[in-house]
C-alpha positions as CSV (number, residue, x, y, z in Angstrom):
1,X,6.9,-27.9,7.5
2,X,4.0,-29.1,6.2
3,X,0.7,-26.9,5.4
4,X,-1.5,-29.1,7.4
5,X,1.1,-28.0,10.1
6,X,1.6,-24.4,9.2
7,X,-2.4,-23.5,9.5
8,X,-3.2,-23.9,12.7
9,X,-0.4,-22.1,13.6
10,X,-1.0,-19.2,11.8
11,X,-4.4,-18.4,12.7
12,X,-3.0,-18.8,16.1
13,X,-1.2,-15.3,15.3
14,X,-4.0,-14.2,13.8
15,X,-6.3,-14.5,16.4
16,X,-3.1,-13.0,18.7
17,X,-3.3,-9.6,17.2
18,X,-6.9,-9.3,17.3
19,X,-7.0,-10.2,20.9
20,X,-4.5,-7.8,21.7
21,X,-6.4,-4.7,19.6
22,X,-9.5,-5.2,21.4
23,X,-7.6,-5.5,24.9
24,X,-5.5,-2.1,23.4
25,X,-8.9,-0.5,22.2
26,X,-10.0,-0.4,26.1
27,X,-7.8,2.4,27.0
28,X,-7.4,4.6,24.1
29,X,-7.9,7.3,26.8
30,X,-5.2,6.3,28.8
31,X,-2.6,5.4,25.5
32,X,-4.3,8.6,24.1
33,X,-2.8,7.7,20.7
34,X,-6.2,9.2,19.0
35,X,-4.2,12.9,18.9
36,X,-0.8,11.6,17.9
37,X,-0.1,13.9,15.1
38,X,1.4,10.5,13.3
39,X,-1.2,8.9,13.5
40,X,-4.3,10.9,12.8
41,X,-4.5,13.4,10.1
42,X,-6.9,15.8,8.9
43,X,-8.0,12.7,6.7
44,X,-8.0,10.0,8.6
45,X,-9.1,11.3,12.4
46,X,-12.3,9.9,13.7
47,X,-12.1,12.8,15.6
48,X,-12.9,14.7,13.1
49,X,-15.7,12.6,10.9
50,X,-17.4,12.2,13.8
51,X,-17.9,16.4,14.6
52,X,-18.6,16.3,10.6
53,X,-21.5,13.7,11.0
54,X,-22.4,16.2,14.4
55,X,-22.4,19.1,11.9
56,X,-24.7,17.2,9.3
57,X,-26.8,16.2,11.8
58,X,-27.2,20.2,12.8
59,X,-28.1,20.6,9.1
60,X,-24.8,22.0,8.3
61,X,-22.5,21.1,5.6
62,X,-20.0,18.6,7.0
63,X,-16.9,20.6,5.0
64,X,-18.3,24.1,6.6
65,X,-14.8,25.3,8.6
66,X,-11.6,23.4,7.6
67,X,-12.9,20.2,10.1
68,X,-14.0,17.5,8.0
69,X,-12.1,16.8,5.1
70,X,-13.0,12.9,3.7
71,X,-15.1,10.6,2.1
72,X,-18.9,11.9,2.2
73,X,-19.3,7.8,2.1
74,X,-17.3,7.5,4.7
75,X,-18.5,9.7,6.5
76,X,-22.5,8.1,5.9
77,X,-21.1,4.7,7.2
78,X,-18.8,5.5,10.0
79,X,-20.8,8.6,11.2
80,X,-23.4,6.8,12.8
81,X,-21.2,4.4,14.7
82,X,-19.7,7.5,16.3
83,X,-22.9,8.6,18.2
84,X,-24.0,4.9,19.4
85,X,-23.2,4.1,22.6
86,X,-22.7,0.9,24.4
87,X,-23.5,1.4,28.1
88,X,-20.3,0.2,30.0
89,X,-17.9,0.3,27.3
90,X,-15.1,2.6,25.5
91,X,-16.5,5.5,23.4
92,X,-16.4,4.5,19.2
93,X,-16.0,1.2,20.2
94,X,-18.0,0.2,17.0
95,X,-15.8,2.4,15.1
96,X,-13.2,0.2,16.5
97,X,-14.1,-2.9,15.7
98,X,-14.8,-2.0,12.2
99,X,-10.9,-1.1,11.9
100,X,-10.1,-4.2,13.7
101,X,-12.2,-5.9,10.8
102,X,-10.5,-4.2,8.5
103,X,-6.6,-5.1,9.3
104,X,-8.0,-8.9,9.6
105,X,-9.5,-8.7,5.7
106,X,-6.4,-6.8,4.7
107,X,-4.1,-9.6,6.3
108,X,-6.2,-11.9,4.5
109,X,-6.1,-10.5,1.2
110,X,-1.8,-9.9,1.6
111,X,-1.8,-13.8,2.7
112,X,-3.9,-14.6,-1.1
113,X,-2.3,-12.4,-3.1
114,X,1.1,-13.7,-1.5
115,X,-0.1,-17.5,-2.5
116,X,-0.8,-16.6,-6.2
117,X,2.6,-15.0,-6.5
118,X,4.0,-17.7,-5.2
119,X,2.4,-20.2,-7.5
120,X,3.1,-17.9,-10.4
121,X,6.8,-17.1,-9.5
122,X,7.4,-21.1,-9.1
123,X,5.6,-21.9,-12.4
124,X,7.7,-19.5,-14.1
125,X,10.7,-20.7,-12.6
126,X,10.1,-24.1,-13.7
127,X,9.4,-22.9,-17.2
128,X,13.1,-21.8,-17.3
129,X,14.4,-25.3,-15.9
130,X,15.1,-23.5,-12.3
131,X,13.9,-26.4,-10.5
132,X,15.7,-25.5,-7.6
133,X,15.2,-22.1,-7.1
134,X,11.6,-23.1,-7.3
135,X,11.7,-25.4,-4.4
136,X,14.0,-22.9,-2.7
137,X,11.3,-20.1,-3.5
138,X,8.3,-22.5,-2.0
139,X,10.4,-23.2,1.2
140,X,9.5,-19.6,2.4
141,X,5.2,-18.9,2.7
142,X,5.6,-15.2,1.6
143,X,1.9,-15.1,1.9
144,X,1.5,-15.8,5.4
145,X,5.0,-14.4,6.4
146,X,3.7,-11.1,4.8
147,X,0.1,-11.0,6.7
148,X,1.6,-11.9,9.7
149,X,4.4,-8.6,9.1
150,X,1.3,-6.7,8.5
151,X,-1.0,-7.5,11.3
152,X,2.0,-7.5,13.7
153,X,3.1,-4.5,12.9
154,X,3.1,-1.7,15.6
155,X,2.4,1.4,12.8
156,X,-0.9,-1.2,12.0
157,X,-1.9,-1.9,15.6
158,X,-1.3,1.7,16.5
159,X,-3.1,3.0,13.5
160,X,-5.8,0.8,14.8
161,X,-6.1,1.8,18.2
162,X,-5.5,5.9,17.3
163,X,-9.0,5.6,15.7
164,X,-7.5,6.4,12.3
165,X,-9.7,5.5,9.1
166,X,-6.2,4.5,7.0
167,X,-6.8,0.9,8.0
168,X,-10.0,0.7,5.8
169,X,-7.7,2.9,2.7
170,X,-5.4,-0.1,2.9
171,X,-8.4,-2.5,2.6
172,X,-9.0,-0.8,-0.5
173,X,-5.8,-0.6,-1.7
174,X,-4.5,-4.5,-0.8
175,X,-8.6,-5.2,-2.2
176,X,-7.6,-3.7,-5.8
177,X,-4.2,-5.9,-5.6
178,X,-6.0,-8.3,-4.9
179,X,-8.1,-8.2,-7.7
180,X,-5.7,-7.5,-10.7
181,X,-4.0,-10.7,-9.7
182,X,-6.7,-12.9,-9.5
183,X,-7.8,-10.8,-12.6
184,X,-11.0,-10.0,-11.4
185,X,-11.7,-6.9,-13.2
186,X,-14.8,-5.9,-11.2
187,X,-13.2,-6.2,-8.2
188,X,-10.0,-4.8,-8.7
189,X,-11.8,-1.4,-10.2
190,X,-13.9,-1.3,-6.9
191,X,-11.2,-1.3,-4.9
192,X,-9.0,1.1,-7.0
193,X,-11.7,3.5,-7.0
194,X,-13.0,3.8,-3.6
195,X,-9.1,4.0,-2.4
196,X,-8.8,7.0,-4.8
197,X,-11.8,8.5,-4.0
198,X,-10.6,8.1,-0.1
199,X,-7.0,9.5,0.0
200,X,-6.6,10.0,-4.1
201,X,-2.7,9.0,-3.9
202,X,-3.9,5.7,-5.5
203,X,-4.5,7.0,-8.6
204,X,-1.0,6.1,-9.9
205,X,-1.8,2.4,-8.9
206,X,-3.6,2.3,-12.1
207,X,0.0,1.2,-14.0
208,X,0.7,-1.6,-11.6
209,X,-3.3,-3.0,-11.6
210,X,-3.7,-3.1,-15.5
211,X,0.0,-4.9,-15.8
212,X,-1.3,-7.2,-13.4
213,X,-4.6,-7.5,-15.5
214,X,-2.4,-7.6,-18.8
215,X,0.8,-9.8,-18.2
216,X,-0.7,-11.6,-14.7
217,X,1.4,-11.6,-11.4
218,X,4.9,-11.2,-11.1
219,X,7.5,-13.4,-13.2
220,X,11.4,-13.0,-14.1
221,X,12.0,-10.7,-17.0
222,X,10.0,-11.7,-20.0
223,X,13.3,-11.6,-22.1
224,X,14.1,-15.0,-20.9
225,X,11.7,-17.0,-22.0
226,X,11.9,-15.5,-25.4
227,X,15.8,-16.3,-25.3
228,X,15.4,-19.6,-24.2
229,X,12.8,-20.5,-26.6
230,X,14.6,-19.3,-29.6
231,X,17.8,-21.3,-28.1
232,X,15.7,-24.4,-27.9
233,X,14.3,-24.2,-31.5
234,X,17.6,-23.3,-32.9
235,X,19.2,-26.5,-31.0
236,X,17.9,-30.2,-31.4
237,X,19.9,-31.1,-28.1
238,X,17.9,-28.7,-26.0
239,X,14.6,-30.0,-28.3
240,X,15.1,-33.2,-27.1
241,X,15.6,-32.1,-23.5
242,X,12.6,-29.9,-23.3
243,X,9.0,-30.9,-24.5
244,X,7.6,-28.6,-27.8
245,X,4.2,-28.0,-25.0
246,X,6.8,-25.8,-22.3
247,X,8.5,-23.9,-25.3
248,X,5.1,-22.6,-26.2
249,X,4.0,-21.9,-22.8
250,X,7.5,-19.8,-22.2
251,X,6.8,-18.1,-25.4
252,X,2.9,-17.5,-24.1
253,X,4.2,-15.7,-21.1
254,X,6.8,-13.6,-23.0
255,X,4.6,-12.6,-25.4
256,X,1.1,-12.3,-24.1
257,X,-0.3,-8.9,-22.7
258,X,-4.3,-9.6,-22.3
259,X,-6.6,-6.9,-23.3
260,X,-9.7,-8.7,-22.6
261,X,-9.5,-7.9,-18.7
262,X,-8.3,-4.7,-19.0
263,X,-11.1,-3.4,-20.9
264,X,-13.3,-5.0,-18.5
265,X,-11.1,-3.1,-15.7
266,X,-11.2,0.0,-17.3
267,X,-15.5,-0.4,-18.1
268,X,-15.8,-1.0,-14.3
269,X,-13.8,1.6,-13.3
270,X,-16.0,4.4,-15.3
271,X,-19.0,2.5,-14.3
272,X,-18.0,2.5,-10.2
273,X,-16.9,6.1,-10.4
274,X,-20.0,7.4,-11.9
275,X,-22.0,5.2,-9.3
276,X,-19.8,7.0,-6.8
277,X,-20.0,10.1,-8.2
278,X,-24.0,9.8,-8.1
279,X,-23.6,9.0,-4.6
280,X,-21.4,11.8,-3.4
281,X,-23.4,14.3,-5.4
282,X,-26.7,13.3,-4.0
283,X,-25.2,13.4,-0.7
284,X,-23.5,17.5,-1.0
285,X,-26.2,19.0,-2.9
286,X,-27.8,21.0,-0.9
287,X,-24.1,22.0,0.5
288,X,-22.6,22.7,-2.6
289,X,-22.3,20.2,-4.8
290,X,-19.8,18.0,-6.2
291,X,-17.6,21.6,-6.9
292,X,-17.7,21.9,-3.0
293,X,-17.0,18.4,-2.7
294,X,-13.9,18.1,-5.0
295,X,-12.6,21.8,-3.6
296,X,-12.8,20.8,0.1
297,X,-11.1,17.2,-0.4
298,X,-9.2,16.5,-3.1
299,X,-7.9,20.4,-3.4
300,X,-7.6,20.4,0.4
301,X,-4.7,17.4,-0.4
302,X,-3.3,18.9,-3.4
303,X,-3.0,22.6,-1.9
304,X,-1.8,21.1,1.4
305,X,-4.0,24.4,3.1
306,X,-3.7,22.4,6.9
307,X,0.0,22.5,8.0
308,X,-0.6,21.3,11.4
309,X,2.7,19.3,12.1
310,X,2.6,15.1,10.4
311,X,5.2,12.5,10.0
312,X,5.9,14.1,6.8
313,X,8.5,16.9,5.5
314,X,5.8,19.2,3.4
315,X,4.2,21.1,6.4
316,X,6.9,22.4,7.6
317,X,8.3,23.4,4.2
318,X,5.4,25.1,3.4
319,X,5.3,26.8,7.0
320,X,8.7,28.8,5.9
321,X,8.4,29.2,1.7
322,X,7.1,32.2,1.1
323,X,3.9,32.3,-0.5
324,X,5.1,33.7,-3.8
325,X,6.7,30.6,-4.1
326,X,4.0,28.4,-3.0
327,X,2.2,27.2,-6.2
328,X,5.9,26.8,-7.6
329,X,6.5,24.5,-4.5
330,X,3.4,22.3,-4.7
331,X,3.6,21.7,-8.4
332,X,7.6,20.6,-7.7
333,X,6.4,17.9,-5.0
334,X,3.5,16.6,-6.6
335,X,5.3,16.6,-9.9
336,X,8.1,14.5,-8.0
337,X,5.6,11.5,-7.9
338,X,4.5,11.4,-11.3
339,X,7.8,11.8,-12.6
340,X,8.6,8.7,-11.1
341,X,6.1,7.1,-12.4
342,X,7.2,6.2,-16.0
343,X,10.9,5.1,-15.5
344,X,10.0,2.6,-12.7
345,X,7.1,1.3,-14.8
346,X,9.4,0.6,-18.2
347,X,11.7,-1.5,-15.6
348,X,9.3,-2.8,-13.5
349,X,6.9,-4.0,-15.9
350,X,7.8,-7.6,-15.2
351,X,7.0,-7.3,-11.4
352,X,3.8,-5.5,-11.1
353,X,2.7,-6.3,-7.7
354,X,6.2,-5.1,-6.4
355,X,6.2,-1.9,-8.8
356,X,2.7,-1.1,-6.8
357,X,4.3,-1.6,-3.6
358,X,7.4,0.8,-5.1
359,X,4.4,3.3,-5.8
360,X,3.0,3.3,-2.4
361,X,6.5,3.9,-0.6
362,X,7.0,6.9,-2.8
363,X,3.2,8.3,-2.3
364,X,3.6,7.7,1.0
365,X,6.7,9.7,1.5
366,X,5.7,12.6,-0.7
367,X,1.9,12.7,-0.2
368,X,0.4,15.7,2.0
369,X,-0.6,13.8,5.2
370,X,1.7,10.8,5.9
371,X,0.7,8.8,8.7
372,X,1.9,5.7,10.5
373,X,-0.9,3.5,8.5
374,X,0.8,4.5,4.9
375,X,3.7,3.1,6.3
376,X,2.1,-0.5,7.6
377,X,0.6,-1.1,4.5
378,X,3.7,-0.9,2.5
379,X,5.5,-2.5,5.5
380,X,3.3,-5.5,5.3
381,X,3.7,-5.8,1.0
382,X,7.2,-5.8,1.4
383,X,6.7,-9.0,3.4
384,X,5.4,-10.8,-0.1
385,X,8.8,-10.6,-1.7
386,X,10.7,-11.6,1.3
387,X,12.6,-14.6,-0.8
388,X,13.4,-12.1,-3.9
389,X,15.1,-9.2,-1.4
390,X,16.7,-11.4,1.2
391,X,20.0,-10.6,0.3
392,X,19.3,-7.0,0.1
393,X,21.7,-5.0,2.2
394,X,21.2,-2.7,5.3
395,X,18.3,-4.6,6.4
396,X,19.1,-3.6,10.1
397,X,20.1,-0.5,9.6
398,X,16.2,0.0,8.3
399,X,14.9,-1.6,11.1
400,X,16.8,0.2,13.7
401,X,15.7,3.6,11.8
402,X,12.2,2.8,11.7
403,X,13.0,2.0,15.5
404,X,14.7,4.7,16.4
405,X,12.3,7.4,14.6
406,X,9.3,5.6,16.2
407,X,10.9,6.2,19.8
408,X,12.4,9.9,19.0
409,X,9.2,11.1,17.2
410,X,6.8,11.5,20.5
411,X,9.7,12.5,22.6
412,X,10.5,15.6,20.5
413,X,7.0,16.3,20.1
414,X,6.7,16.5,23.6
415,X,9.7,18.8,23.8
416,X,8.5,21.3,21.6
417,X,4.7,21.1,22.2
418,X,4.2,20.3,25.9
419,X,7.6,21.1,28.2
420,X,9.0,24.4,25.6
421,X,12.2,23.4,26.0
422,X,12.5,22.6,21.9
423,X,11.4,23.9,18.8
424,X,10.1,22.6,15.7
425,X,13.4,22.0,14.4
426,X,13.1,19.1,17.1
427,X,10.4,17.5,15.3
428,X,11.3,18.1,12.0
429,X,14.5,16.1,12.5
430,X,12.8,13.3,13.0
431,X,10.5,13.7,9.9
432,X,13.6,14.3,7.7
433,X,15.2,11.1,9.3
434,X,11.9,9.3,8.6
435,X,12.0,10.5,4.7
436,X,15.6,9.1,4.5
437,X,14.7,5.6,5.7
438,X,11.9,5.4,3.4
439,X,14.5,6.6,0.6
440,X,16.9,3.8,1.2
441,X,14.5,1.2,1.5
442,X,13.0,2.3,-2.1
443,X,16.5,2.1,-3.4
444,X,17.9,-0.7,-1.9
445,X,14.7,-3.0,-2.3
446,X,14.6,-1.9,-5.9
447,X,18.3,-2.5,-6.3
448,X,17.7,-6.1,-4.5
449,X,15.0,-6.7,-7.0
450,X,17.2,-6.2,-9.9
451,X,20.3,-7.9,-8.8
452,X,17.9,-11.2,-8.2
453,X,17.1,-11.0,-11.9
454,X,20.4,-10.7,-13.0
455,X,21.1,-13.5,-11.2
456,X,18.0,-15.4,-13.0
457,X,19.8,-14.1,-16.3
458,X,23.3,-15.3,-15.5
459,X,21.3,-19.0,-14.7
460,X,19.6,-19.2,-17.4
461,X,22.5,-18.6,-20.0
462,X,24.6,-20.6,-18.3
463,X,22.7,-23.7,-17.8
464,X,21.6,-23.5,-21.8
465,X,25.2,-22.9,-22.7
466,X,25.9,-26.2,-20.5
467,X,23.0,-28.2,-22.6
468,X,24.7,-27.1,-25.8
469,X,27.5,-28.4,-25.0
């Protein structure tokens, strides 16, 4: 299929799943998906920003109580949209549409950052005399297939709909992706900070972005173009077959690690986080300061202090450990992310945009306040390596979980909650199940990822072994 072909057809989709948000966004009553405890937590319910703003407006700290825990910023740009009114139409429709604006940037982004990786990956390819795995690998628009994954999505459209502010985190997120890969330092320290300073799991994307920055977008393991360069010099028959011009390239993206734009990353990132900070202390100094600030949001995450039930496995941990134990606990669970941190980066360093997308699975599984949004954004990334992991194993069996857990979650909430005829063991089951399918899809997409480049390997010696000869 051609691209002239393929275009039309995809904004077709697009347009699809914007049209059916704002037909969805018209009875948010009715689906009342706004108080889904999956979909909006104490950091991403509108619900609650909007009686913040309502508390600033009273001339009382927004953070007064244990109500509003986000963004100060957030809170100066979507608060006002959730007191206007438009006579005749759904309440924080404005709010809504902003979300909806949101997804369609995001899907945007994913689609770009999909196309360089594409045009990277086949370069690279071609570099190692894989001429057919390149056309194979261009076959396959990971781009588009993985915007479409992500604005398709129901955990995206639901997020949308619930009012939940994780759709604009993922714009930040996908925007400092987006960046490192074009290698537009400015850009990718903007969007690295702001989705720190909104749900401060993104710290740790820090690794993937200045990889991206240093060694560009993702690429088989460096290893082989050093091995096939030294074959080539050391062989005249492979000299002849290859020009001198591609040994030096293979050699230039074996070797080469950039600092130039990650010194510019890292200068933006200390200049946006001082503008921020600036900002946000302006903003809570008359209710606190930036002390306040940092105590009421990031050490409202860290501490987990809210354990109202989520999607996630730490609240109702945390509901039955004795407090003794508590500080114990909470350094074991955060420490879990950050120990996986290093390992994963030393053999990941090749495939930076899929170690971030490794990172966000994990954070999003361990983090404090999981939510069905965490989960589309690192549904929709996996879409952008669809032609690496297609042989990966248990694909349906995923599926069906995510399936199955969607269905079951709601049901046993309503057991225990509404008709009394469960307990929180009910839900919990369902969170545990959740954690396990977001375990095996880590492994087993890793493990794909792997076995794909061992496959490059076993190619690449065999088809300069055949030259030699």
């Amino acid at each position: 299929m051609t691209k002239k072909k393929k275009v039309p057809l995809f904004w077709t989709w697009v347009l699809g799943s914007v049209v059916l948000r704002l037909i969805l966004l018209y009875f948010p009553k009715n689906l009342n998906l706004s108080s889904r405890p999956e979909v909006s937590t104490p950091l991403t319910s509108l619900r609650r920003l909007a009686e913040g703003y309502w508390l600033k407006q009273s001339s009382i700290s927004p953070y007064a109580g244990s109500m509003y825990h986000g963004s100060p910023l957030l809170l100066t740009l979507l608060g006002p949209l959730t007191v206007t009114r438009i006579e005749g139409q759904p309440d924080h429709l404005l709010c809504s549409l902003v979300f909806v604006i949101a997804d369609v940037v995001s899907a945007m982004l994913i689609c770009a950052v999909g196309e360089k990786l594409q045009v990277a990956y086949s370069s690279s390819l071609q570099l190692l005399g894989l001429r057919d795995l390149s056309e194979n690998s261009e076959l396959l628009p990971s781009g588009d297939f993985a915007a479409l994954v992500y604005l398709w999505n129901p955990f995206t459209i639901v997020a949308c709909v619930g009012l939940s502010t994780s759709a604009i985190e993922n714009l930040m997120v996908v925007l400092s992706l987006y960046g490192a890969c074009s290698r537009l330092a400015p850009l990718a320290a903007f969007g690295w900070v702001m989705a720190t300073h909104l749900s401060l799991y993104p710290a740790i994307l820090i690794i993937p972005v200045i990889l991206l920055l240093g060694y560009g977008p993702d690429a088989p393991p460096r290893k082989l173009f050093r091995q096939r360069n030294s074959l080539e010099a050391g062989n005249s028959t492979v000299s002849d077959v290859y020009s001198e011009e591609k040994a030096k390239n293979q050699l230039k993206v074996a070797n080469v690690f950039s600092w130039r734009p990650v010194v510019s990353f890292l200068f933006w990132t200390l200049l946006w986080s001082s503008y921020i900070l600036v900002l946000c202390s302006m903003y809570v100094q008359q209710y606190g300061g930036l002390q306040e600030l940092f105590k009421r949001t990031y050490g409202f995450i860290l501490t987990i202090q809210d354990l109202s039930p989520n999607i996630g496995v730490l609240w109702y941990f945390f509901a039955e450990v004795f407090d003794f134990f508590r500080n114990f606990f909470l350094i074991v669970f955060h420490g879990n992310v950050l120990l996986m941190l290093a390992p994963l980066a030393l053999r990941l360093n090749h495939r930076p945009c899929f170690l971030a997308f490794v990172y966000i699975v994990i954070s999003s599984m361990l983090k404090s306040y999981p939510s069905v949004g965490d989960s589309a954004l690192y549904l929709g990334l996996l879409g952008l390596f669809a032609y690496e992991l297609k042989d990966m194993q248990f694909s349906f069996f995923l599926l069906s979980g995510y399936v199955g857990v969607s269905l079951l979650s709601p049901v046993m909430h309503n057991l225990w909650i509404w008709r009394g005829t469960g307990n929180a063991n009910f839900y919990f089951a369902t969170a545990i199940a959740y954690a396990c399918f977001q375990i095996i899809l880590v492994v087993e997409s890793v493990s794909a990822m792997l076995n794909h480049d061992r496959t490059l390997t076993k190619l690449c010696t065999a088809m300069v072994q055949n030259v030699k000869s």
